[in-house]
C-alpha positions as CSV (number, residue, x, y, z in Angstrom):
1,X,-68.2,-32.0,104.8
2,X,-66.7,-28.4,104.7
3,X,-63.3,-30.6,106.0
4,X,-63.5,-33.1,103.1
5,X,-64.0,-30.5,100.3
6,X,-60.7,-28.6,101.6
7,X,-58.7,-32.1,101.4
8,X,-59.7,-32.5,98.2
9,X,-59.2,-29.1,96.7
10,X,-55.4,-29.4,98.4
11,X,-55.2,-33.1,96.9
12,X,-55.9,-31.5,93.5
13,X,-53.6,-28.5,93.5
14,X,-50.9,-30.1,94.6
15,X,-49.1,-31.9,91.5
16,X,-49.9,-28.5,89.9
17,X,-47.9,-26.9,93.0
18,X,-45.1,-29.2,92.9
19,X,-44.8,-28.8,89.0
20,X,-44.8,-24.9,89.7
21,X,-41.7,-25.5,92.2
22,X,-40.4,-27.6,89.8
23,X,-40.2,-25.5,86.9
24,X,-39.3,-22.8,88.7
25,X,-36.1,-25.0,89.9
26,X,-35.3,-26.0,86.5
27,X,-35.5,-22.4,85.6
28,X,-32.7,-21.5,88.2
29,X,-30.6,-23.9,87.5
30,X,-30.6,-23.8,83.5
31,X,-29.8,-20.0,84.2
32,X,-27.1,-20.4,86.6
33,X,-25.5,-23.3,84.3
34,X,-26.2,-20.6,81.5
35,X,-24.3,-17.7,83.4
36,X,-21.8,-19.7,84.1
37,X,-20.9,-21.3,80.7
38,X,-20.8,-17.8,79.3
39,X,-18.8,-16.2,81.7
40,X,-16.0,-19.2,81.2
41,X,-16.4,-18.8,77.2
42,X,-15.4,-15.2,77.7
43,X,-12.5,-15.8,79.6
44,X,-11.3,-18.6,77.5
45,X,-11.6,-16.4,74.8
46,X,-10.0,-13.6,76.8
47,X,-6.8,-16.2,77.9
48,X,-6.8,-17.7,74.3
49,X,-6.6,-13.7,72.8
50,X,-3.5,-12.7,75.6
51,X,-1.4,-15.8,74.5
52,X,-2.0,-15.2,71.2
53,X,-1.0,-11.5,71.7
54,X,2.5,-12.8,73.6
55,X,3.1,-15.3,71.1
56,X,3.1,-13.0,68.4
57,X,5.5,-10.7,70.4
58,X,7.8,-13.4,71.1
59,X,7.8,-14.2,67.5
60,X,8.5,-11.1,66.2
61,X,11.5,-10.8,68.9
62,X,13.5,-13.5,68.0
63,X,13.1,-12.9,64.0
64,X,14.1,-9.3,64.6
65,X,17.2,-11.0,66.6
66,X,17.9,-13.8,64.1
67,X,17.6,-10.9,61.2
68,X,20.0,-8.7,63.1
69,X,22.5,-11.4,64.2
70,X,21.9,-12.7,59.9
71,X,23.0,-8.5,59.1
72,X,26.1,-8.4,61.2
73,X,27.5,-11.8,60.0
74,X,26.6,-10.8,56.8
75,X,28.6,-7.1,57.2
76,X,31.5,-8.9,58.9
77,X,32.1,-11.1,56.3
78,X,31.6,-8.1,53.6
79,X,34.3,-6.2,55.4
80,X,36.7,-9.4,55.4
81,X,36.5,-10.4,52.1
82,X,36.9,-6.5,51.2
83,X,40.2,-6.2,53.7
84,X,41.6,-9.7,51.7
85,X,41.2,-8.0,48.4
86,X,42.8,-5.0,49.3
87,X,39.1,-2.8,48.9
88,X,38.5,0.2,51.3
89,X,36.6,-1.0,54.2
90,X,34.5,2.4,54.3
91,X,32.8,3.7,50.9
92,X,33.9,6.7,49.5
């Protein structure tokens, strides 16, 4: 008899068991799939921030250039027209 009641007290436990190992699984797994998904946000966000820097950089070269090459036409052709109508090329 003492046999039976031991069967039936493991019969009993065990979808409580398995739903405990279960759980505990899920738990794991939600976590690591948590972990994971944060850590790639935060390096998207960290790739998306450093190209955005370098754009911005590049950006700002090439309209300093463009300015600069927009200046020296702009001073050549002063100092032309002012040499064709006979004006000093240097202020007084």
């Amino acid at each position: 008899m003492r046999l039976a009641g031991l069967l039936a007290t493991d019969r009993s436990r065990r979808p409580a068991l398995v739903l405990m190992r279960s759980a505990s699984s899920v738990r794991l797994i939600v976590g690591t799939v948590g972990l994971v998904a944060h850590r790639s946000f935060r390096n998207a966000e960290e790739a998306v921030g450093d190209l955005a820097r370098r754009l911005m950089a590049e950006v700002g070269r090439r309209v300093e250039q463009n300015l600069s090459d927009a200046l020296d036409d702009l001073e050549r052709i002063t100092r032309t027209s002012a040499t064709l109508f006979g004006a000093p090329t240097q202020p007084a």
